[in-house]
N, C-alpha and C positions, 0 to 999 in steps of 0.2 A: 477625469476618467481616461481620458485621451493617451495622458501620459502611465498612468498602470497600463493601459493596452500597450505602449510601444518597452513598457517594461516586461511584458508578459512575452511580445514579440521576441525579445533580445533572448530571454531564459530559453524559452523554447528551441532557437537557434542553435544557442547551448547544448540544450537536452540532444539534438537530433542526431550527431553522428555515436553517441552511445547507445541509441537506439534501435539506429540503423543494424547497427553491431551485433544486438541482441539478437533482432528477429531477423537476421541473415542466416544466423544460429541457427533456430530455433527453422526457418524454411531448410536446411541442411539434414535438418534432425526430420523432420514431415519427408523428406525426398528418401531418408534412407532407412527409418523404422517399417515402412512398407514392402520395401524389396528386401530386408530382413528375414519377413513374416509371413513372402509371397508363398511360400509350400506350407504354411501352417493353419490348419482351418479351424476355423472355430475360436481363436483366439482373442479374446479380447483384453485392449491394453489398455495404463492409466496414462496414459501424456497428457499433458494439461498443460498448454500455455498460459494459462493465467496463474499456475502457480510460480512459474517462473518471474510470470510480469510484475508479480505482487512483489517481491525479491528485487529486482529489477529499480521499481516504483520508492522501491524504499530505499534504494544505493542512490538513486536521482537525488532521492529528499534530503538525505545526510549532505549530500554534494552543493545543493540549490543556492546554501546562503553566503558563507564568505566574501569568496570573490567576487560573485556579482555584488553584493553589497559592497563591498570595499568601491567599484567601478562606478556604481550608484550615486553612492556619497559624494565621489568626485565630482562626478555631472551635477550636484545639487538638485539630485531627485529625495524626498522628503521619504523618510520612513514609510509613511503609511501609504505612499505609492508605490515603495516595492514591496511592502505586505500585499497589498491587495493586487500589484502585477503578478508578483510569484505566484499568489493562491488561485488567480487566474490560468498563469501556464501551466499549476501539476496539476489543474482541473479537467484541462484542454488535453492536456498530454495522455491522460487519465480517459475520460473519454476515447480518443482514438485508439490506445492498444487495447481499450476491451472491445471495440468493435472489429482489430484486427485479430485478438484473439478470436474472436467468435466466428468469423469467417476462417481463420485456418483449424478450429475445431470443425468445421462442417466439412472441407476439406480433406481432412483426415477420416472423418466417419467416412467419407464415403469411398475412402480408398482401402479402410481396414476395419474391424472393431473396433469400438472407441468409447468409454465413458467418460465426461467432464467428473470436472471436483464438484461443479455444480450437480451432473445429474445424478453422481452417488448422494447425495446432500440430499437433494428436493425429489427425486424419483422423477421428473420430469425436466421437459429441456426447449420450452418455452422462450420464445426471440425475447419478448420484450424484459421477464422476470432473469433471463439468465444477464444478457445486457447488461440491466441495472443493477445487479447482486456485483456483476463485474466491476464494473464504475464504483460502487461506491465504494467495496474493500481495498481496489486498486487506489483510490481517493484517501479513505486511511491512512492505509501504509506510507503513501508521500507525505501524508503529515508530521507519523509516523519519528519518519526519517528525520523529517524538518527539526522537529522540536529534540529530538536528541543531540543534535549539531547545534542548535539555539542554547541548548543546558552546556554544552563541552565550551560554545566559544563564551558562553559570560561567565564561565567558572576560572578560578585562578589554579593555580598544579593541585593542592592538595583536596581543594571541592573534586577536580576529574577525578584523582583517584577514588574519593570518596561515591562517585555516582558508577563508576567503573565496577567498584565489589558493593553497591548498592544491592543489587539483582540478588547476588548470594545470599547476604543477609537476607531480605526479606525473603526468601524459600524457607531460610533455616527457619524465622518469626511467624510464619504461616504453617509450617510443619509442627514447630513449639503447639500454638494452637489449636491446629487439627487433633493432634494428641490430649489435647487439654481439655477437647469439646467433645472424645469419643467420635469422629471423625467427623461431627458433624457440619461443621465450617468446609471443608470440602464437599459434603456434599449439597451446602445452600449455593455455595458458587459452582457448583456444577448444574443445579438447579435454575440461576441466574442465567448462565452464558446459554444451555438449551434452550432456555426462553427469550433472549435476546436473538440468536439464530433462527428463531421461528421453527427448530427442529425437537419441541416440547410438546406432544400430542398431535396436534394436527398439522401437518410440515406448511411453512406460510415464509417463502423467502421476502415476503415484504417487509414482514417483522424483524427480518435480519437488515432488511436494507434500513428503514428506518434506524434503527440502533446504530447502524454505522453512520450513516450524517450525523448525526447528534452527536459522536464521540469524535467526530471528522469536526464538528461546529465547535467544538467544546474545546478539543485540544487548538484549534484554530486561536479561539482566544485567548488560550494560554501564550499561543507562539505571537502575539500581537501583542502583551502585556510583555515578554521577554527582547524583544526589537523597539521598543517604544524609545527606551534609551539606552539601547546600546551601543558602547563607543567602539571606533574604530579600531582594531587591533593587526597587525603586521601577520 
């Protein structure tokens, strides 16, 4: 365990001045949306740092594996220590910008009007439920990232292209059978994800947060089953 922490340490290190980067931004954008909007009353705006960060979380996760891996290897750190170092630092990483999110949202509420993404979502803006909605889709997204970078580096040219117009295809194959079902395949999976967001009858962002650990757990294993052996690559 010792050595996933000092692996999780190194990535983080990593992470920090692109982070720095971010929310230099983003305090830039809080210092000037305000005196903006200073003659305007009544206005209220959508800035949201954590949509940003979500964005953000997900360029990290594309980014996380290569090279450290490649550095890894060389020190004869064993795979499943930097599995379990990295999922440690996008965890940790993950964790801190939602709670700096949420501190420069309360900031900005009281500098100007202000609704989160969360509180058009849940109608309310609860520390601990907004928090944890934060973390665990900010938690996503980095796996997110992860596992597409995990598919590009164990694919050879023609697999990349192949996962590259994946995406199109399957719209056009989902579109085929929307048409085929009378639309009703679109409306099971629209059915599905308002029930997974906890935004189906009675708003319950726990049900959203739940669902995202489990597809945060779920793609995790997949990105564990794709690292297990994989070889070095230049």
């Amino acid at each position: 365990m010792n050595t996933s922490l000092k692996v999780a340490k190194y990535q983080l290190m990593d992470f920090k001045k692109s982070v720095l980067v971010y929310y230099s931004v983003v305090i830039a954008l809080l210092l000037v949306i305000p005196f903006m909007l200073n003659q305007i009353n009544g206005t209220t705006i959508n800035f949201n740092g954590g949509g940003g960060s979500a964005i953000m979380v997900f360029v990290i996760g594309l980014n996380s594996f290569k090279s450290s891996f490649k550095f890894m290897q060389a020190n004869n750190i064993s795979r499943k220590k930097f599995f379990m170092g990295n999922i440690i630092s996008l965890v940790t990483l993950c964790g801190i910008m939602a709670s700096i999110d949420y501190l420069l949202g309360t900031v900005l509420n009281s500098l100007t009007p202000y609704e989160s993404i969360f509180h058009q979502i849940y109608l309310q803006n609860r520390f601990l439920d907004k928090l944890l909605w934060s973390f665990t889709i900010l938690t996503l997204f980095a796996v997110i990232g992860w596992t597409i970078n995990m598919f590009y580096y164990r694919s050879n040219k023609y697999m990349k292209i192949m996962i590259s117009i994946a995406p199109v295809f399957l719209i056009m194959f989902i579109s085929y059978l929307n048409r085929f079902t009378d639309g009703e395949l679109i409306r099971s999976i629209s059915r599905f994800l308002l029930s997974a967001f906890g935004v189906s009858g009675v708003l319950n962002p726990y049900m959203a947060v739940l669902s995202f650990i489990v597809a945060t757990v779920g793609i995790s294993g997949l990105i564990y089953l794709l690292i297990y052996k994989a070889p070095i690559k230049d």
